[in-house]
SENU-137746 format. One record per residue: z, x, y of N, C-alpha, C in turn; residue number from 0. Coordinates in steps of 0.1 Angstrom, whole numbers, plus 5000, padded with zeros to 4 digits. Example, Ala and Ser with C-alpha at 12.3 -4.5 7.8 and 13.67 -1.06 7.14 Angstrom:
residues 2
((5078; 5132; 4943); (5078; 5123; 4955); (5078; 5132; 4967); 0),
((5071; 5128; 4978); (5071; 5137; 4989); (5079; 5129; 5000); 1),
//
This chain:
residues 259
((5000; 5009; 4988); (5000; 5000; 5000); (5000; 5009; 5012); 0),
((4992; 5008; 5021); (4990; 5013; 5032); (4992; 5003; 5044); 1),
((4996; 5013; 5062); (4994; 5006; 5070); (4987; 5010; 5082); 2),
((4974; 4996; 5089); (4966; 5002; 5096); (4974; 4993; 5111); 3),
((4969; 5004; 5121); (4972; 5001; 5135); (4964; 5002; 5140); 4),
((4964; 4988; 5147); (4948; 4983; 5158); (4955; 4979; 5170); 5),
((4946; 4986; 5181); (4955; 4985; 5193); (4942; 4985; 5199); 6),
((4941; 4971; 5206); (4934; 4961; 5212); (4933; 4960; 5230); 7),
((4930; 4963; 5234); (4925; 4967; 5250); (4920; 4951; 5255); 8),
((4930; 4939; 5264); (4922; 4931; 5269); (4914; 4934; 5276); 9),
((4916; 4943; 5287); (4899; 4947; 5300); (4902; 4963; 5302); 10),
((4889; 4965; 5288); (4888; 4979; 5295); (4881; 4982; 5305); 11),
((4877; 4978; 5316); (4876; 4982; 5328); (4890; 4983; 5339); 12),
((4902; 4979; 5337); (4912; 4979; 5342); (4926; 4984; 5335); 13),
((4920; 4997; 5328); (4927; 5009; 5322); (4934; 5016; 5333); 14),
((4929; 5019; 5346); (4932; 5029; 5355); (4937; 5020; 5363); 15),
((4941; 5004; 5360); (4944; 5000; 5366); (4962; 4994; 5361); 16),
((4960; 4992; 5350); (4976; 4989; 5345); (4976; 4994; 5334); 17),
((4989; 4996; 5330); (4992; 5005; 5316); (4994; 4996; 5303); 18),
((4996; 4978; 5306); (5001; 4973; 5294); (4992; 4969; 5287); 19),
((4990; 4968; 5270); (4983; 4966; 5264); (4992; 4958; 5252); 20),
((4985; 4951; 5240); (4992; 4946; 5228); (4988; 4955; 5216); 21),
((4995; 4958; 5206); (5001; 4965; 5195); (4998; 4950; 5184); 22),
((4991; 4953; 5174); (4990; 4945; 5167); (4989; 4956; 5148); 23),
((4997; 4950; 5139); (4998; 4960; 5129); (4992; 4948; 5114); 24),
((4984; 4957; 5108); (4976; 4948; 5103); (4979; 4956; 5085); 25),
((4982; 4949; 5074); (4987; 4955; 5065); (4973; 4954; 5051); 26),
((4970; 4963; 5043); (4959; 4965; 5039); (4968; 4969; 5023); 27),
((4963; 4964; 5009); (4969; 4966; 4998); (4958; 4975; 4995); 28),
((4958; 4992; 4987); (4949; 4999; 4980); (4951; 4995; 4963); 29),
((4946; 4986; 4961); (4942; 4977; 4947); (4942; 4990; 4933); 30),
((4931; 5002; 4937); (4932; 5017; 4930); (4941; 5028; 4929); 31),
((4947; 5028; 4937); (4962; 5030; 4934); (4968; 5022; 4926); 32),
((4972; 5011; 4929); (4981; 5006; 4923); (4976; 5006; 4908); 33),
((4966; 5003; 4902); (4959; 5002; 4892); (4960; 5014; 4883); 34),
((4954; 5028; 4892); (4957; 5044; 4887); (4976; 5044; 4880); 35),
((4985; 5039; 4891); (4998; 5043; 4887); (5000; 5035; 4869); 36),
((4997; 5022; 4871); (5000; 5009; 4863); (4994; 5021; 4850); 37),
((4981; 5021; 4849); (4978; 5031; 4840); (4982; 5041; 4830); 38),
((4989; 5048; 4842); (4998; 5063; 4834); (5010; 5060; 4834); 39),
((5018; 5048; 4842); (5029; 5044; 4833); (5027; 5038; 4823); 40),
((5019; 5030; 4815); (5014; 5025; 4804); (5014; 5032; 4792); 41),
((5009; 5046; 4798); (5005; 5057; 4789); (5018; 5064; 4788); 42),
((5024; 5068; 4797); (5041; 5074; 4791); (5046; 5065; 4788); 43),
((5045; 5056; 4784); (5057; 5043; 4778); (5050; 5045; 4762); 44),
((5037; 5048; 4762); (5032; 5042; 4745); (5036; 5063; 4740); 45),
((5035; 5070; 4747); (5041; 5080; 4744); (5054; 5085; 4737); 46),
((5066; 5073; 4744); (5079; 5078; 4744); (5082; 5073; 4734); 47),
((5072; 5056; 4729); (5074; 5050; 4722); (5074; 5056; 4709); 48),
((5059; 5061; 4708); (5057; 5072; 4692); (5066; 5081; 4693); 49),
((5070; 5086; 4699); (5080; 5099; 4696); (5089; 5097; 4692); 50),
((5098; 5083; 4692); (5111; 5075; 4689); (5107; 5072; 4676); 51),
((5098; 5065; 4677); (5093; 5056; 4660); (5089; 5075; 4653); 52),
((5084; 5084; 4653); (5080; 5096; 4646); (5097; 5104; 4642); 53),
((5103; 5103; 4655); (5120; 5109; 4654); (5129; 5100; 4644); 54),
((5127; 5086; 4642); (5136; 5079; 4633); (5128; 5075; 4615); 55),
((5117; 5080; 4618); (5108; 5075; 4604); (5111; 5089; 4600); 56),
((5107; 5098; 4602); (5103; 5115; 4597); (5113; 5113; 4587); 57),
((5104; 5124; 4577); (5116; 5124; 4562); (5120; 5137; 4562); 58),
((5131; 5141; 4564); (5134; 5159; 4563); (5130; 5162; 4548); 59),
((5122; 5179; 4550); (5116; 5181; 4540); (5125; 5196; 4538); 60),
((5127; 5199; 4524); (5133; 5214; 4524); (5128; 5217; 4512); 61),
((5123; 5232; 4516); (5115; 5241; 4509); (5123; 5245; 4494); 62),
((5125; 5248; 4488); (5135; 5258; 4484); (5126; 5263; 4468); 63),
((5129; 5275; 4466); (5120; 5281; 4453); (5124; 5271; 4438); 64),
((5116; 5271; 4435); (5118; 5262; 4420); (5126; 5275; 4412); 65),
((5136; 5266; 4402); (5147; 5277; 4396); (5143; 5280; 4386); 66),
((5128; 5274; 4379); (5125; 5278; 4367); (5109; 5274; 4365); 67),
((5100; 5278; 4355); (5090; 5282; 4357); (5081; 5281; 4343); 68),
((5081; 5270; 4340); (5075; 5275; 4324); (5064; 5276; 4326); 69),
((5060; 5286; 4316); (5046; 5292; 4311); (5039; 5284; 4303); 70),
((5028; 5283; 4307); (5016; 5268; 4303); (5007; 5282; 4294); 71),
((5000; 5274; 4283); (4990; 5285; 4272); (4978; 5286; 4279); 72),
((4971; 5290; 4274); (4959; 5294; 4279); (4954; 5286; 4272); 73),
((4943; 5282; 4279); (4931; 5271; 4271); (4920; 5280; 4263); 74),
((4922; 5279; 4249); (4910; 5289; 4239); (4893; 5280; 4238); 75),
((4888; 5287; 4248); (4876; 5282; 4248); (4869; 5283; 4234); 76),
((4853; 5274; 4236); (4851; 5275; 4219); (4844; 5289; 4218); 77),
((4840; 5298; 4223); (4834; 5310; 4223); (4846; 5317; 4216); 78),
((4856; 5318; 4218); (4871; 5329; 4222); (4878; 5322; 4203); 79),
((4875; 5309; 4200); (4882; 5303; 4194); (4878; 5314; 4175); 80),
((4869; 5313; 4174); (4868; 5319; 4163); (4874; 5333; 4163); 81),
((4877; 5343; 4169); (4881; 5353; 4174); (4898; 5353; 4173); 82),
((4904; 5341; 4179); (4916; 5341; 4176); (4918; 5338; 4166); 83),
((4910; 5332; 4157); (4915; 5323; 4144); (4914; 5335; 4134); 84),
((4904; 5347; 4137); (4905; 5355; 4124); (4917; 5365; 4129); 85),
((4921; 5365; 4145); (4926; 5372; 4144); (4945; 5369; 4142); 86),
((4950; 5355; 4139); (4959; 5351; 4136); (4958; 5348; 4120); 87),
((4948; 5355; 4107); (4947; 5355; 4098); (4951; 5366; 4095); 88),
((4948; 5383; 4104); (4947; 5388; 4100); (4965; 5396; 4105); 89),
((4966; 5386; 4111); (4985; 5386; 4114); (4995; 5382; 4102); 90),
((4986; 5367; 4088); (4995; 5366; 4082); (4993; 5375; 4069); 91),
((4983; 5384; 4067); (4977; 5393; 4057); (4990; 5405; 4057); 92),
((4991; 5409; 4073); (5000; 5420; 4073); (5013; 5418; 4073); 93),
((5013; 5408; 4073); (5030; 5397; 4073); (5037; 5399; 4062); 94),
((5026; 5396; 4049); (5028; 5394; 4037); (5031; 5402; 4025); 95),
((5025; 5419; 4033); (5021; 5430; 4031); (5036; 5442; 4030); 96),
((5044; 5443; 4023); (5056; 5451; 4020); (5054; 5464; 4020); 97),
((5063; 5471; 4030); (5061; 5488; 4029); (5065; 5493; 4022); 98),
((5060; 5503; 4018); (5062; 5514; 4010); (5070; 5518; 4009); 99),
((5084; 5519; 4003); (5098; 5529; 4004); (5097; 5538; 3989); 100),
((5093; 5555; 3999); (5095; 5561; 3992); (5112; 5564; 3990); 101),
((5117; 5568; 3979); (5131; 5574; 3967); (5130; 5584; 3965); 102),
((5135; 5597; 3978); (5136; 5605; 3978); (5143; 5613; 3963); 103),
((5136; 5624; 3957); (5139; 5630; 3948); (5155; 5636; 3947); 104),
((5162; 5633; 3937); (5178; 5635; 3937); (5181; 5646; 3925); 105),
((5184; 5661; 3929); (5185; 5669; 3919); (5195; 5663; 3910); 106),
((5196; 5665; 3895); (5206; 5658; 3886); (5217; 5666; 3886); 107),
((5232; 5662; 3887); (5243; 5670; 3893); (5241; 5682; 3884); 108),
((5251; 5692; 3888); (5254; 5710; 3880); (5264; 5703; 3870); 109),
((5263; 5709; 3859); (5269; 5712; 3849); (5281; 5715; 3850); 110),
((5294; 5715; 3850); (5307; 5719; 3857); (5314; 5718; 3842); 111),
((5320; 5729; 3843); (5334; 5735; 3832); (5342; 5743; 3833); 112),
((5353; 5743; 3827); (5365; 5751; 3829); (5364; 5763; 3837); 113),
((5356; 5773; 3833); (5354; 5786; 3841); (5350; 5781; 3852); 114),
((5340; 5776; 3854); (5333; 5777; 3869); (5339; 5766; 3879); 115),
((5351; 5760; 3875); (5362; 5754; 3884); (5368; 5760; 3892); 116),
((5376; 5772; 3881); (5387; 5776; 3879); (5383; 5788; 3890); 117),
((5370; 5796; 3888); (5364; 5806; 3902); (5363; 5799; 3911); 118),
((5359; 5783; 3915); (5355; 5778; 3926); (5371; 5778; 3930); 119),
((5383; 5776; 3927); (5390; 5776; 3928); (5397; 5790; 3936); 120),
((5393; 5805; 3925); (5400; 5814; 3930); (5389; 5817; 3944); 121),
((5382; 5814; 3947); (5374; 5818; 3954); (5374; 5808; 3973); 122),
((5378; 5797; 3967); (5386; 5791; 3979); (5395; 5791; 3990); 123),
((5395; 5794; 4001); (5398; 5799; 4015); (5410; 5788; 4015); 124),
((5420; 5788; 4017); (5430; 5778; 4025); (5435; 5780; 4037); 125),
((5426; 5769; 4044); (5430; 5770; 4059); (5446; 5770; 4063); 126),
((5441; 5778; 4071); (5457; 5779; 4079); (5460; 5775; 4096); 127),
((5469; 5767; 4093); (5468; 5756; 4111); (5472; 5766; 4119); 128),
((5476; 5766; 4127); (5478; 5778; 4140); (5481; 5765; 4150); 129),
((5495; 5770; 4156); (5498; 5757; 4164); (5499; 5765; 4176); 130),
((5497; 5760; 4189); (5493; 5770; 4202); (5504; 5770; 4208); 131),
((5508; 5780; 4214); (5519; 5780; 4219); (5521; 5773; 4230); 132),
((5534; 5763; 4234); (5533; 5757; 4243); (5538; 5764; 4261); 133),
((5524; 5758; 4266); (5530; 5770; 4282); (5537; 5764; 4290); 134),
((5546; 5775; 4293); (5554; 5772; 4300); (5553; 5768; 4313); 135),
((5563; 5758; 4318); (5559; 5753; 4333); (5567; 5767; 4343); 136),
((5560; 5760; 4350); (5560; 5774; 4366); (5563; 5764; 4375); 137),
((5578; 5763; 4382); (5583; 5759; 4392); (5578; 5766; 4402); 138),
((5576; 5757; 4412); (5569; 5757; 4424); (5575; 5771; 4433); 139),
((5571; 5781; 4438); (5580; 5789; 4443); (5587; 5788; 4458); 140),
((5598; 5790; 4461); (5607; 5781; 4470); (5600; 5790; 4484); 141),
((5599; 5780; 4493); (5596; 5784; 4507); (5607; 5782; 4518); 142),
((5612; 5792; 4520); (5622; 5790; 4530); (5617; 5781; 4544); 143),
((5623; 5772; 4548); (5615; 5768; 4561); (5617; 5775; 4575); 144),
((5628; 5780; 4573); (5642; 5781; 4585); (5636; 5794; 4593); 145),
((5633; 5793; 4608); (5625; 5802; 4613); (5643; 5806; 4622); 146),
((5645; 5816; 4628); (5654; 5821; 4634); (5649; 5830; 4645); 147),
((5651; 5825; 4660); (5645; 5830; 4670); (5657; 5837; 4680); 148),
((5668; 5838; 4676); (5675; 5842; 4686); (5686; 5853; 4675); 149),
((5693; 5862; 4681); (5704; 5870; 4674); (5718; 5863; 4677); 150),
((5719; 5851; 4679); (5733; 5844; 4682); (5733; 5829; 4671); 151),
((5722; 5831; 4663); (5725; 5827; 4651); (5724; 5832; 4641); 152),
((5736; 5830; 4636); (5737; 5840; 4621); (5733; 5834; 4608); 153),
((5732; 5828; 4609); (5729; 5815; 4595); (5722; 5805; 4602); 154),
((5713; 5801; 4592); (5709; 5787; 4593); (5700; 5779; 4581); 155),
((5701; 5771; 4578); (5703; 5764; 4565); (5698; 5751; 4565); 156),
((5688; 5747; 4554); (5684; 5734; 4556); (5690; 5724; 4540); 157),
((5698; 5715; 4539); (5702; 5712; 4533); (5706; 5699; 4531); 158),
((5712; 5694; 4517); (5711; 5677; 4517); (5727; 5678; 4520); 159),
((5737; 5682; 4521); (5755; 5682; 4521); (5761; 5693; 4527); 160),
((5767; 5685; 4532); (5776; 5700; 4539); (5794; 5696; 4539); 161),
((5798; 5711; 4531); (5809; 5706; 4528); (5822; 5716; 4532); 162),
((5832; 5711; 4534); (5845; 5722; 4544); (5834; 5730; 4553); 163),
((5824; 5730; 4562); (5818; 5733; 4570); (5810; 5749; 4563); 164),
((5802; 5744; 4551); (5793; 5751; 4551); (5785; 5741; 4540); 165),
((5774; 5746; 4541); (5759; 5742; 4533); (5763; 5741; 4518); 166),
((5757; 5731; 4514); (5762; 5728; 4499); (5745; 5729; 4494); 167),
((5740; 5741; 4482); (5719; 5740; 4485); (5716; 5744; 4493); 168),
((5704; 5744; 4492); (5693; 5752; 4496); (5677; 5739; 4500); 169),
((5674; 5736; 4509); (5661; 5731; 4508); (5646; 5739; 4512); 170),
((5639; 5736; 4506); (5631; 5743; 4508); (5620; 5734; 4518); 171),
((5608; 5742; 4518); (5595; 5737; 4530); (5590; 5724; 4525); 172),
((5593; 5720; 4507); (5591; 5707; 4502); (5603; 5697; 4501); 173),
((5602; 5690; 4504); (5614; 5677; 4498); (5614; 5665; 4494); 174),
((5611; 5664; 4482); (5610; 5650; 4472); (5626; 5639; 4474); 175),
((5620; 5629; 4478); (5630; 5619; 4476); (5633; 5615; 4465); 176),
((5627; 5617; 4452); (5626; 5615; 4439); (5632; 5604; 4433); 177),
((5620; 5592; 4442); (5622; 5579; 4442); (5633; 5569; 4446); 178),
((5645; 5580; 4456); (5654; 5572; 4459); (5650; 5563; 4478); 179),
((5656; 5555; 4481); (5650; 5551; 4494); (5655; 5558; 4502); 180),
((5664; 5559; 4502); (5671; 5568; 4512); (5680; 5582; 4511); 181),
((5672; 5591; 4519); (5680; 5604; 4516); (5687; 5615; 4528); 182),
((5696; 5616; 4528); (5697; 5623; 4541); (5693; 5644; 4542); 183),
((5689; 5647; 4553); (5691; 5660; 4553); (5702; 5666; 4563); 184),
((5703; 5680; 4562); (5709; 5686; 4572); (5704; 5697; 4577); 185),
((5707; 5702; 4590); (5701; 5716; 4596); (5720; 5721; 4596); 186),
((5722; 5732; 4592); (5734; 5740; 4594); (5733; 5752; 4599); 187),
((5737; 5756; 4610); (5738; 5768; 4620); (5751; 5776; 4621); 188),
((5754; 5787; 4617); (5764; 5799; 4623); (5761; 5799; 4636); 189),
((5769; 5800; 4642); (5766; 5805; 4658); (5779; 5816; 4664); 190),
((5767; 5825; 4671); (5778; 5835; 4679); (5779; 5838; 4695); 191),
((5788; 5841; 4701); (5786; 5841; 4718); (5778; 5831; 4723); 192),
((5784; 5819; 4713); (5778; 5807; 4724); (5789; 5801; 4726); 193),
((5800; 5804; 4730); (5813; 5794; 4738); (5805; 5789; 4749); 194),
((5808; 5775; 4752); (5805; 5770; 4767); (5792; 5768; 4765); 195),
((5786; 5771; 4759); (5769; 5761; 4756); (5765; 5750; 4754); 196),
((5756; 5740; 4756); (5754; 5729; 4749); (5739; 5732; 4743); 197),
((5739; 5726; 4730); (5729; 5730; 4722); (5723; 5714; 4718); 198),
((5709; 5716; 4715); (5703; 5701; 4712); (5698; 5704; 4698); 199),
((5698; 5695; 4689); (5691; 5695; 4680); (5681; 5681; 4679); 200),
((5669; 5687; 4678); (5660; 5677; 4680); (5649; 5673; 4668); 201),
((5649; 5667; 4662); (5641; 5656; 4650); (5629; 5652; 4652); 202),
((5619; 5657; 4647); (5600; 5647; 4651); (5598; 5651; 4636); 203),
((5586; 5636; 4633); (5581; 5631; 4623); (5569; 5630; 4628); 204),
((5563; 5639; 4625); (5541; 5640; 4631); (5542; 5641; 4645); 205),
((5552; 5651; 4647); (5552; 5652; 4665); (5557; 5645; 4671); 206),
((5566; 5633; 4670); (5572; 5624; 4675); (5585; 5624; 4674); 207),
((5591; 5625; 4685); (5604; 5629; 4685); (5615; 5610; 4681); 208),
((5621; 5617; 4668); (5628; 5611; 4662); (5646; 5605; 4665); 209),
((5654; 5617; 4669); (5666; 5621; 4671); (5665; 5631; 4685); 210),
((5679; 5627; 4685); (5684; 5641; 4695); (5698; 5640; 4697); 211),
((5707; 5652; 4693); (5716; 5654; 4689); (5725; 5663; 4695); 212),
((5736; 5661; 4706); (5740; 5668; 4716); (5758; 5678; 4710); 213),
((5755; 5692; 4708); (5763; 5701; 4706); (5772; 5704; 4716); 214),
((5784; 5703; 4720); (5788; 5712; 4726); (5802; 5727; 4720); 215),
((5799; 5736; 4725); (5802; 5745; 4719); (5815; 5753; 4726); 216),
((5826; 5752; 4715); (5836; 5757; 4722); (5845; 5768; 4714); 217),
((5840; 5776; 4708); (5840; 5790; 4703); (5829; 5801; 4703); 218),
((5835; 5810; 4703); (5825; 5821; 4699); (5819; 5825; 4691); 219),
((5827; 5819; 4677); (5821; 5821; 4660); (5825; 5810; 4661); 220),
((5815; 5799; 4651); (5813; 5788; 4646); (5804; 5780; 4641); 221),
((5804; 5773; 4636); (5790; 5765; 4628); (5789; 5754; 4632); 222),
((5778; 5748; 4635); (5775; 5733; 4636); (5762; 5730; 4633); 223),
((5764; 5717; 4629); (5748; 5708; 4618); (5751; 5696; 4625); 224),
((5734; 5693; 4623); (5732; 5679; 4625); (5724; 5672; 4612); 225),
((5721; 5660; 4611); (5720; 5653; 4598); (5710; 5642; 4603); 226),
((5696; 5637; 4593); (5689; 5626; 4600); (5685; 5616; 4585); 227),
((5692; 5603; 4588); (5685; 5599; 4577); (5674; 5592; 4579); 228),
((5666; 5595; 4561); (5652; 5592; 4560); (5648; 5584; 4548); 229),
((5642; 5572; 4558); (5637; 5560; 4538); (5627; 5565; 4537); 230),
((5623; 5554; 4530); (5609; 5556; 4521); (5594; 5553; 4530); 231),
((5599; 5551; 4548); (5587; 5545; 4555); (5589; 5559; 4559); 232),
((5594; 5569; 4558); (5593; 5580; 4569); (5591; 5595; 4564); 233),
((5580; 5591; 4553); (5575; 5605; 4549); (5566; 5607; 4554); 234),
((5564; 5628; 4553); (5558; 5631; 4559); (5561; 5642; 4566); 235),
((5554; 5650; 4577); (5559; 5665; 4587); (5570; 5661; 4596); 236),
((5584; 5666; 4589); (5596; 5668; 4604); (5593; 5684; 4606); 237),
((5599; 5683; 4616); (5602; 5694; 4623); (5618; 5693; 4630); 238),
((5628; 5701; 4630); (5639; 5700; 4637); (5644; 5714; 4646); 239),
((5644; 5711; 4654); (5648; 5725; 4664); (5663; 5728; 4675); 240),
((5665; 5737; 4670); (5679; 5739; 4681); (5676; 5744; 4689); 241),
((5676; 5739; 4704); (5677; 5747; 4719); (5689; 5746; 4727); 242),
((5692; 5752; 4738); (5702; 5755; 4747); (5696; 5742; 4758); 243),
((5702; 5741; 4766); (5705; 5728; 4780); (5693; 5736; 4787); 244),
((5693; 5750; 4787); (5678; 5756; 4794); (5666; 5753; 4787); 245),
((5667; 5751; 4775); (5650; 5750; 4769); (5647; 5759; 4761); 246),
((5656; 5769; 4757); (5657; 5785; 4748); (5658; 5779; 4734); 247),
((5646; 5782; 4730); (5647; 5778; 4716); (5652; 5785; 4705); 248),
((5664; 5785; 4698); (5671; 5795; 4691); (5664; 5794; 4675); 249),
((5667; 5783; 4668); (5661; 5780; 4655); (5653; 5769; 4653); 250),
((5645; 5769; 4643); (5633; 5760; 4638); (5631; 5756; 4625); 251),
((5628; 5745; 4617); (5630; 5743; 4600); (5616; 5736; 4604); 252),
((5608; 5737; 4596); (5594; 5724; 4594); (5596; 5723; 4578); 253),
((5591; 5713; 4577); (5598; 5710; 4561); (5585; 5692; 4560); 254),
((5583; 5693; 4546); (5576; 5680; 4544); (5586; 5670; 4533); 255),
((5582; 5661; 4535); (5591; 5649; 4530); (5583; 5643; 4524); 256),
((5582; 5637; 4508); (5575; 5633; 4501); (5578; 5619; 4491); 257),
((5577; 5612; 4484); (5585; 5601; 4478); (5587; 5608; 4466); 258),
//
């Protein structure tokens, strides 16, 4: 739909003489348009329509390999047919047909009597068993762990007890908990000219500091230990070290812990 404007001049000779005129609006239907639109909505409606009726009819289809496969014969043409027939004759000929088993020749036993027993006899070896000697086990040889860095310790000792204030054993660089859960150790130190010191003893498990253990020291000759218990989650490389309140490292044990 369109609209046309016609604007109508009562005297055009008296244009230059007054300005008013009439406005008249005149309305015109384009018939081909409207017709063009009607058309192609027609056509998307019968479109949307199949697509709906194709979306709700469709049969889902799925592929999938057949799980089995039998084998069909061959068709024996008549040319081919005589050919198989003699040659399934000549299948039950050799069917029927028994092989040959030769009976290998069997010398007839030796003659055997008194004398030639009685030499088989003297002549006879009797094995003799030989039993091997059983080897001996070889204990692991013992590694001391205990490193000693200073001359103001006189002793030092890694061990599972300590008793009236000395070391009960010996541990070595290995230590089986030999299936119990829990085991304790000890570090045991002589010390000399450390009156008035504080000493730390310090515990890591893979470099991780475990314990820390504060000495203080109020003789001149004396011994002191520290102790760390260990289950069965905490095997593995300790390390334990005694230092001074300065950072002077005096002794060192590394030792492995095992189940």
């Amino acid at each position: 739909m369109s609209k046309n404007f016609v604007i109508r001049i009562n005297n055009p000779q008296s244009i230059e003489a007054s300005d008013d005129y009439d406005v008249t609006e005149e309305t015109s239907i384009r018939w081909d348009r409207v017709i063009s639109v009607s058309i192609a909505a027609l056509l998307l409606l019968a479109l949307l329509i199949s697509g709906f009726w194709y979306f709700f009819t469709a049969e889902t289809m799925t592929h999938e390999p057949p799980l089995f496969v039998e084998a069909t014969p061959e068709k024996v043409s008549d040319e081919t047919a005589p050919l198989v027939k003699k040659e399934q004759e000549n299948l039950r000929v050799l069917a029927k047909v028994e092989p040959e088993v030769k009976v290998p020749d069997v010398p007839p036993p030796a003659k055997t009597d008194a004398a030639s027993l009685k030499k088989a006899a003297e002549n006879a070896v009797t094995p003799v068993k030989v039993t091997a000697a059983p080897t001996p086990s070889i204990a692991p040889a013992f590694v001391d762990p205990i490193e000693i860095k200073s001359n103001r310790i006189v002793k030092a000792q890694l061990t599972h007890t300590v008793n009236k204030n000395e070391p009960v054993g010996r541990l070595g660089d290995s230590v089986s908990m030999k299936g119990d859960k829990l085991i304790k150790v000890y570090l045991f130190t002589g010390l000399k000219g450390l009156k008035g010191e504080t000493l730390y003893h310090d515990w890591y498990l893979s470099g991780k500091k475990m314990a820390r253990v504060k000495i203080n020291v109020r003789s001149n000759e004396t011994s002191a230990s520290s102790s760390k218990f260990i289950d069965q989650y905490m095997t593995g490389d300790w390390r334990v070290k005694v230092s001074t309140s300065r950072g002077d490292e005096l002794v060192s044990a590394n030792f492995n812990v095992s189940h």
